[in-house]
N, C-alpha and C positions, 0 to 999 in steps of 0.2 A: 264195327265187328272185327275181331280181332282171335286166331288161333295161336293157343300156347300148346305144341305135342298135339295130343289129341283132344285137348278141351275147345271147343269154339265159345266165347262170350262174346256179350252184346253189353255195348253200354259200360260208363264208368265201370273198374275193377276193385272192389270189395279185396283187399289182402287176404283179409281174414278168411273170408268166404271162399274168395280161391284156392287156399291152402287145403280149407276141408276138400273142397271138393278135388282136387290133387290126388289126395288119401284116396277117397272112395276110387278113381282115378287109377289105380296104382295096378289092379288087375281089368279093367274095361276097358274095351276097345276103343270108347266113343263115351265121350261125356258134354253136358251145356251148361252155361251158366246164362243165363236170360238177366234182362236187366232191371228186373225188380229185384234183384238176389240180395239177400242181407243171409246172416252166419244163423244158423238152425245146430240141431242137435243132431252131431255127427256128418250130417249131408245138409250143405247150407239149402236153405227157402229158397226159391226160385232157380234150382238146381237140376237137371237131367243125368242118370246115371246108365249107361249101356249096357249090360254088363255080359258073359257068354257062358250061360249055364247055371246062372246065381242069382239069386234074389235074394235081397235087403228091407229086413223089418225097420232097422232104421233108421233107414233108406224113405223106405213108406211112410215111419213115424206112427207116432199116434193117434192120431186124429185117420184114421183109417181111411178113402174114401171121401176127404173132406173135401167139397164144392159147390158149386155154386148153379143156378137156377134160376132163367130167365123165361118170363112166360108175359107176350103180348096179350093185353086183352081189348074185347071190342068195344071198352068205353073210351071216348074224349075225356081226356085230363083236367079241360076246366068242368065237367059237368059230375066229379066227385068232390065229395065234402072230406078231403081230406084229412083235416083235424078228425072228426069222427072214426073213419074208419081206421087212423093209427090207435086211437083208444079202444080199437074193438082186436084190435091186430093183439095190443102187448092184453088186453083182457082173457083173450080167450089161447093165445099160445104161452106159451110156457119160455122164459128167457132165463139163464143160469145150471151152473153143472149140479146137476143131482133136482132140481125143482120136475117133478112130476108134472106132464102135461091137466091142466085142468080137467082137461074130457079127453081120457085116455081114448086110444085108439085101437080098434084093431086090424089088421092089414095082413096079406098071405106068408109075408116075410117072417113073422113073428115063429108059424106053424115052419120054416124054412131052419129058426133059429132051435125052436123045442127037437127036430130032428135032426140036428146038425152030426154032418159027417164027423167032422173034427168034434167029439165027445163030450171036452170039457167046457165047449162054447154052447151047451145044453144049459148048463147051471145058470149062464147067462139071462136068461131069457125074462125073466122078472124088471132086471133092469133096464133089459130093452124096451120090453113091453112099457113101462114107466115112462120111459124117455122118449119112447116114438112120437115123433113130432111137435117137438119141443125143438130151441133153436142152439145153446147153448151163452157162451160170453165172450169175452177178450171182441176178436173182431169179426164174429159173427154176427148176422143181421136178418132181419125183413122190411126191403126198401119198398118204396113207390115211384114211379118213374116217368116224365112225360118224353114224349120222342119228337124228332125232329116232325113229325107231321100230327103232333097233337095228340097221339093216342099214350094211353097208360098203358104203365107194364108195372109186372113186379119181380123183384129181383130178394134172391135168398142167397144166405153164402153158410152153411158149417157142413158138420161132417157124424159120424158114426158115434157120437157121444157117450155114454160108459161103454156102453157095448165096446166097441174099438179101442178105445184106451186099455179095458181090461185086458181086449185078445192080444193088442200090442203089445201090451204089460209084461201077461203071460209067455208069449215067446221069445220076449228078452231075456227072459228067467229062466227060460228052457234053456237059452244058447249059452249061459254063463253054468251050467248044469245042476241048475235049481228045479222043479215041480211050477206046474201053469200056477196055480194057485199062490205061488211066491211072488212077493215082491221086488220088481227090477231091481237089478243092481243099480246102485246110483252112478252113471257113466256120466263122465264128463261132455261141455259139450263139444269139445274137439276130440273125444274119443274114432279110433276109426270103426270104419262099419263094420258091422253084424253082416255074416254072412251066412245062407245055406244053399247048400249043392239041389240046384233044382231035382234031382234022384234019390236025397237022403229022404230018410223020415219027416223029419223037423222040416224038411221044405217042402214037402207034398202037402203033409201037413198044415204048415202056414199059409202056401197059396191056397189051399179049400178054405180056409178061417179066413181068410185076408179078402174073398169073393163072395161070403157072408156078408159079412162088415159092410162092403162095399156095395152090395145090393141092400141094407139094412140102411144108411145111407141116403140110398137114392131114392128109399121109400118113403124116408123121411122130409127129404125135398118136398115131394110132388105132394104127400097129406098136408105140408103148410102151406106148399102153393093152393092147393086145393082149396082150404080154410080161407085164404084172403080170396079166392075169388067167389067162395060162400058169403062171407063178408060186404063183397063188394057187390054181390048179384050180380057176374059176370060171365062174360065165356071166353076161354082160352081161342086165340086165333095163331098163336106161333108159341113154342115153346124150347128152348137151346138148353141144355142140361150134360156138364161134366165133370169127373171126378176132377180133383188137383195131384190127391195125395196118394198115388197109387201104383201098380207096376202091369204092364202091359205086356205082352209076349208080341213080336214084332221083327219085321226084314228091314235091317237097313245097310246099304252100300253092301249085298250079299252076301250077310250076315243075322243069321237069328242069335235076336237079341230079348232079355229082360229089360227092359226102358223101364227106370223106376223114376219115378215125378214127385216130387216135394216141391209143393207150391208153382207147379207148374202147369198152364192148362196144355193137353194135345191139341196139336193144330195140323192137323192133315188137309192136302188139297179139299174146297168144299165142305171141311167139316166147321161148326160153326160154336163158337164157345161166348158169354158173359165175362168180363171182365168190370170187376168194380173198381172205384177210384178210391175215394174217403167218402164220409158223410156229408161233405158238402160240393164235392167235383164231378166233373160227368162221367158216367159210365158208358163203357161200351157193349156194343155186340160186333165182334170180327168174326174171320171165318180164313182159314189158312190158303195158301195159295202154294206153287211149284214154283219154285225155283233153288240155282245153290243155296243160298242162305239159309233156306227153310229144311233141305235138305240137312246140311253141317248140323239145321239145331234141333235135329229128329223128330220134326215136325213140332217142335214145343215153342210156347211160347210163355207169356207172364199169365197169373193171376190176379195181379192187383197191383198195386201202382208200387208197393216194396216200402218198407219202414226205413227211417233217415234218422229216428230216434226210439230208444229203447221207451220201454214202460217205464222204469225207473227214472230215467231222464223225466221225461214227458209229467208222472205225475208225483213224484216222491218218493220216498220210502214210505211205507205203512206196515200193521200187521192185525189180525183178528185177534181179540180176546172175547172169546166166552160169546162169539156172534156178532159182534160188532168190529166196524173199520180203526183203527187206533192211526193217525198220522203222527210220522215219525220226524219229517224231514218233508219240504216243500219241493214240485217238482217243476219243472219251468214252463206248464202251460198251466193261464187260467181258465179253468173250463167255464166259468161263471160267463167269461169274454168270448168264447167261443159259440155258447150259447145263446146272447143277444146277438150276435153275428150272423146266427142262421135264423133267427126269427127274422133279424132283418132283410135275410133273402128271402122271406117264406116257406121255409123248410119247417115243416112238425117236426121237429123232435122228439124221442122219447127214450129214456134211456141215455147212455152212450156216456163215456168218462175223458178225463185227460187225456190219459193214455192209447185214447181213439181220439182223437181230436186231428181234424184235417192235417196242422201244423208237424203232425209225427210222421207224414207220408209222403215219399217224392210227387212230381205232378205225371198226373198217368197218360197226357198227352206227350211229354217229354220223353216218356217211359218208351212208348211205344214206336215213337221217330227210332228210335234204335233199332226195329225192327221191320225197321221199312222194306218191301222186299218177300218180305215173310208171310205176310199176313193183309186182309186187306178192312176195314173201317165198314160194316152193313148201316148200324143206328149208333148215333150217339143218344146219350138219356140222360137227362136233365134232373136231377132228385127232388122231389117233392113232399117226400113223408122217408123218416129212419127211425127203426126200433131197435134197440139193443138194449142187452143188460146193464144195468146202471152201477153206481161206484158202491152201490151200497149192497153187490149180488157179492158173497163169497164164490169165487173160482180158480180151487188151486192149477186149472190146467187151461188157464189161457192160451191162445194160442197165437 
């Protein structure tokens, strides 16, 4: 653990990463860089931003809301037919950007989104309605999971899907002084952050739109946790559920602050977050603890175990024509090798590409030694079954 100024990181330092987060840095009291951090758009992934009065769309990012959902249930792990129920998993949920859930949904959040304070997030409401409860792609998921005492869990990881992209979209277009309905500007991704005066318009405004999203999100969690344990004929007996992607209003060191999180789970004394690995590493459940260190890193910690190789690395260049994958250029994992690999562990597979492939992801017990101190180890979870979108889903917004 190591402080530069006011930034505290954990763990190997990312140049790249640090430099963005420097920028956003440049008017915040208090910033973190946690040690899954790799270089995002604008505000690097695995990043905490303090800030005093302001809030960051993208900061937030697009994926609104986006995290993760762990929910024990009361069956024994050897007494599920696994292969089975990941084929009822990717049957009946919906995987990729824009695929309509099969059995649409309806939930209160929808009637939340048709009255929405912020006006233009009204228009939305078709595409949410569409997408609720559906999982999306890149490295979102629905796992299976055995624990150290045998029982099954399942674990979810995306976030606020068109909904959130568009309302992100929309106030990126606002702040360059375009109409919601315009298309971002193409910002680089070392651009510095987007800001708004938590008092102005545009930022009253965005935080109502941005607490949509975000409970739009969480709705979406719990209807496919719900689904897999219709599925499984089950009953939840513990459940941990937290955003990653989102900004928080908070006192730290006698300071109210915006804490905006990219790729970051909160970790407050007792409070208790899922942290997934790869598709074929253990998962955790932690739960924050007091002391300095957890302090400095305002109460945050990782999400996931942090990427060591790009998509492009990982699976080549490629591009769509007219609906189909066209490969361009070969990437340097074979996914064909990856996937006798997990069968060899017993893992169902279903879905999931190169560019998800274990080998693109640091190891998340490594991950977490850095943050020893911080946080403390509840379950470890063993994977037993993963769904994801497959290479063959188009998804311009991987994440």
């Amino acid at each position: 653990m190591e402080t530069y100024s006011q930034i505290q990181t954990f763990g190997p330092v990312d140049e790249t990463a640090l430099e963005q987060l420097q920028r956003c840095a440049e008017i915040a009291p208090r910033a973190v860089l946690c040690a899954d951090h790799h270089v995002g758009y604008s505000q690097p992934i695995g990043g905490a931003v303090g800030y005093e009065g302001f809030i960051s769309p993208s900061g937030v990012g697009y994926d609104i809301g986006c995290g993760n959902k762990a929910v024990k249930t009361n069956l024994k792990a050897t007494h599920v037919d696994v292969a089975k129920v990941m084929d009822e998993i990717v049957r009946q949920i919906g995987f990729g950007m824009g695929r309509p859930n099969p059995e649409p949904v309806d939930h209160p959040v929808l009637d939340k989104i048709f009255r929405a304070e912020f006006r233009p997030q009204r228009k939305l409401v078709q595409i949410a309605a569409s997408q609720l409860g559906t999982v999306g792609a890149g490295n979102h998921y629905v796992d299976l999971f055995e624990d150290e005492d045998g029982m099954l869990w399942i674990g979810v990881h995306f976030g606020s899907r068109g909904f959130g992209h568009k309302t992100a979209s929309g106030f990126l277009a606002m702040a360059a002084g375009g109409r919601f309905d315009d298309r971002a500007p193409g910002g680089e991704m070392h651009s510095p952050p987007v800001l708004f005066h938590e008092k102005s318009a545009l930022g009253e405004d965005y935080l109502q739109a941005m607490e949509l999203a975000g409970a739009y999100a969480y709705a979406g969690r719990d209807v496919v946790c719900d689904k897999v344990l219709e599925i499984l004929r089950a009953k939840p007996v513990e459940q941990v559920h937290n955003h990653h992607n989102y900004a928080w209003r908070e006192e730290h060191f006698g300071q109210e602050l915006w804490v905006v999180r990219k790729g970051c789970t909160p970790a407050f004394p007792g409070q208790k977050g899922f942290v997934g690995a790869n598709m074929e590493g253990v998962s955790v459940i932690l739960e924050g603890v007091d002391s300095v260190a957890s302090r400095a890193a305002l109460y945050s910690t990782v999400h996931g175990a942090g990427r060591v190789m790009s998509r492009t690395q990982a699976a080549g260049k490629s591009r769509w024509v007219k609906g189909r994958k066209e490969q361009i250029s070969p990437g340097r994992v074979d996914f064909g090798t990856v996937q006798s690999r997990m069968r060899g562990q017993g893992i169902e597979l279903r879905g999931g590409a190169a560019d998800e492939a274990p080998e693109v992801y640091k190891d998340l017990s490594e991950v977490l030694e850095h943050h020893a101190g911080t946080i403390r180890i509840l379950h470890r979870l063993r994977p037993m079954g993963v769904a994801m979108a497959g290479d063959d889903v188009e998804d311009p917004y991987k994440d």
